[in-house]
C-alpha positions as CSV (number, residue, x, y, z in Angstrom):
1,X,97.6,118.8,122.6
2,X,96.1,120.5,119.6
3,X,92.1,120.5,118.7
4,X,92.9,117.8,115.6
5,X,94.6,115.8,118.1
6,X,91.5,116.1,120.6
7,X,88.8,115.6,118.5
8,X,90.6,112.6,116.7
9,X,90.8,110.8,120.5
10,X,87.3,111.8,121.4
11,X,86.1,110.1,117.9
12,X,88.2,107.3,118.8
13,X,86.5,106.7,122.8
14,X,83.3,107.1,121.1
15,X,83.8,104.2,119.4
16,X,85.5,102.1,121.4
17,X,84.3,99.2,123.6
18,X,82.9,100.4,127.2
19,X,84.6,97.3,128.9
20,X,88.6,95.9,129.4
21,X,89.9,97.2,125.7
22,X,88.8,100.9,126.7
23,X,91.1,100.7,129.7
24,X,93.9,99.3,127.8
25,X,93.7,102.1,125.2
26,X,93.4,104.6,128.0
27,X,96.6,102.8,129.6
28,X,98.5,102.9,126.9
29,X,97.8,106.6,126.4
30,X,99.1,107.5,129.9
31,X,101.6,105.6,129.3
32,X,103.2,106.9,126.7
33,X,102.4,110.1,128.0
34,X,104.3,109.1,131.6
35,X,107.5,108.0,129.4
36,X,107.2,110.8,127.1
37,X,107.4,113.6,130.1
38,X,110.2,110.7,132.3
39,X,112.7,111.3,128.9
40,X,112.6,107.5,128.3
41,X,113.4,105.2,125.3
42,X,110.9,102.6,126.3
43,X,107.4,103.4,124.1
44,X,104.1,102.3,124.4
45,X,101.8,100.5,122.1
46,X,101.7,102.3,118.6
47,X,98.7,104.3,118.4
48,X,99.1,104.6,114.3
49,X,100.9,101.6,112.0
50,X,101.5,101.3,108.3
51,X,100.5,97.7,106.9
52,X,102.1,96.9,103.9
53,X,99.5,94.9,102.3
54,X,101.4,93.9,99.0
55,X,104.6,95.5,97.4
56,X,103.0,94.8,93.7
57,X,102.7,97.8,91.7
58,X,101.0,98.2,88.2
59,X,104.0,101.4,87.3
60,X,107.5,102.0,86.7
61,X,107.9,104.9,88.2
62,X,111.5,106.2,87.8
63,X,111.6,107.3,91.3
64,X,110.6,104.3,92.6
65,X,113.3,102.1,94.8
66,X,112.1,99.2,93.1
67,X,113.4,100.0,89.5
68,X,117.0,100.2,91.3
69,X,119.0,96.9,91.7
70,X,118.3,96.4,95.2
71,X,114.1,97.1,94.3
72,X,114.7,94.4,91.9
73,X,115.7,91.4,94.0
74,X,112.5,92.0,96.3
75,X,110.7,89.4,96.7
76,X,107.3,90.6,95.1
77,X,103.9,89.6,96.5
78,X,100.8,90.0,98.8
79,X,100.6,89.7,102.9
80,X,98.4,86.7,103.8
81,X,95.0,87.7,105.0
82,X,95.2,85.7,108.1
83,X,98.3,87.5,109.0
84,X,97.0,91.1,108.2
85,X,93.9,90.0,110.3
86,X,96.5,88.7,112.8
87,X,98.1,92.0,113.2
88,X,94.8,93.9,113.7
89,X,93.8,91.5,116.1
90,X,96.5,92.5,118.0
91,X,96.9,96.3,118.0
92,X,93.7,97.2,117.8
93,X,92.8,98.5,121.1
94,X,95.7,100.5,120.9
95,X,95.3,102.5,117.7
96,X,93.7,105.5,116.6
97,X,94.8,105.3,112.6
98,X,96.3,102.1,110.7
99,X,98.0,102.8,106.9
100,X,97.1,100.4,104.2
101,X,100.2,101.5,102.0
102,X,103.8,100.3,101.3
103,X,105.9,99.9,97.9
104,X,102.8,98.5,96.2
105,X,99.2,99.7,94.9
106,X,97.3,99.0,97.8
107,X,93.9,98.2,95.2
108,X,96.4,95.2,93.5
109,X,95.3,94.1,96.8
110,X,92.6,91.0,96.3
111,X,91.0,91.7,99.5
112,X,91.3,94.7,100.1
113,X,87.2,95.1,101.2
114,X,88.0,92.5,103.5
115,X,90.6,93.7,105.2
116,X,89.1,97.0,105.4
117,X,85.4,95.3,106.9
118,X,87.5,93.6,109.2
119,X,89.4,96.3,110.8
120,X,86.4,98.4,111.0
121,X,84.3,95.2,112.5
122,X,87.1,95.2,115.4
123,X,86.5,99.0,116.3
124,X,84.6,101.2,113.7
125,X,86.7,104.4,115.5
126,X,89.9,103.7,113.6
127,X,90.7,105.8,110.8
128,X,92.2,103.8,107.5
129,X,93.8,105.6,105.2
130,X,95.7,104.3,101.8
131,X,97.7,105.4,99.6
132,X,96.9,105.0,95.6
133,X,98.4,105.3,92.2
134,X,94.5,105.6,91.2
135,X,95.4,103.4,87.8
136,X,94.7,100.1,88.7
137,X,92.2,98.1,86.8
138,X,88.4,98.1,88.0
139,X,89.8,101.2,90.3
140,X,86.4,103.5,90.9
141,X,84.2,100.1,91.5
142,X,86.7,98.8,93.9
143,X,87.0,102.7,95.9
144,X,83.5,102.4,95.9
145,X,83.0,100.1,97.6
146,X,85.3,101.0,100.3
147,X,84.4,104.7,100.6
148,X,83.3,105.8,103.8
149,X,85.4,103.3,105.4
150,X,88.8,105.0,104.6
151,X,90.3,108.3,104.3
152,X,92.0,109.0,101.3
């Protein structure tokens, strides 16, 4: 285990609930420890997942699977906020990082603050990173708002 990996865990049990969700994190560490070292298939609970909020985008990038046939007969749109809330209320004692990123600008996102509050209301130890074509309308009032809360 390397010092980033360390530190990152240590932030992450500083944070986290001294009751039943601090032993099912630590579980699910030794756990996927125990079937990393046994050479097994089986995994534990992810400890970082990528949540494809919407798979709108405001570009047409040429490199971009979606200006390919395939890319065009996606069905285009946002994830319900119950499910993305869903979702978090579901891994969260078991992650260290969640992605807010996918085929789509993540700001095209309507609530994107919401989302964000919500995960860090849940445990305020998990890093949230995005990823960003940094051209979307009302872009530098909507990172603002969310800065601090996310790593870019």
């Amino acid at each position: 285990m390397n010092k980033r990996r360390i530190a990152k865990a240590l932030k992450r049990l500083k944070h986290l609930p001294a009751n039943k969700y601090f032993f099912r994190y630590a579980g699910n560490k030794l756990k996927h420890l125990y079937l990393k070292a046994t050479g097994s298939t089986r995994v534990a609970y992810p400890s970082t997942v990528m949540l494809e909020l919407t798979n709108r985008c405001n570009l047409r990038c040429t490199i971009c699977p979606r200006e390919y046939e395939y890319g065009k007969q996606m069905d285009k749109g946002d994830m319900d906020i119950q499910l993305a809330q869903k979702i978090a209320d579901e891994l969260w004692p078991y992650l260290d990082s969640i992605g807010l990123t996918g085929m789509g600008e993540t700001f095209l996102y309507d609530d994107l603050e919401g989302i964000v509050n919500y995960i860090k209301t849940k445990n305020r130890g998990i890093i949230i990173s995005l990823s960003t074509n940094a051209v979307a309308l009302n872009f530098i009032e909507k990172a603002k708002r969310i800065i601090g809360k996310v790593v870019y």
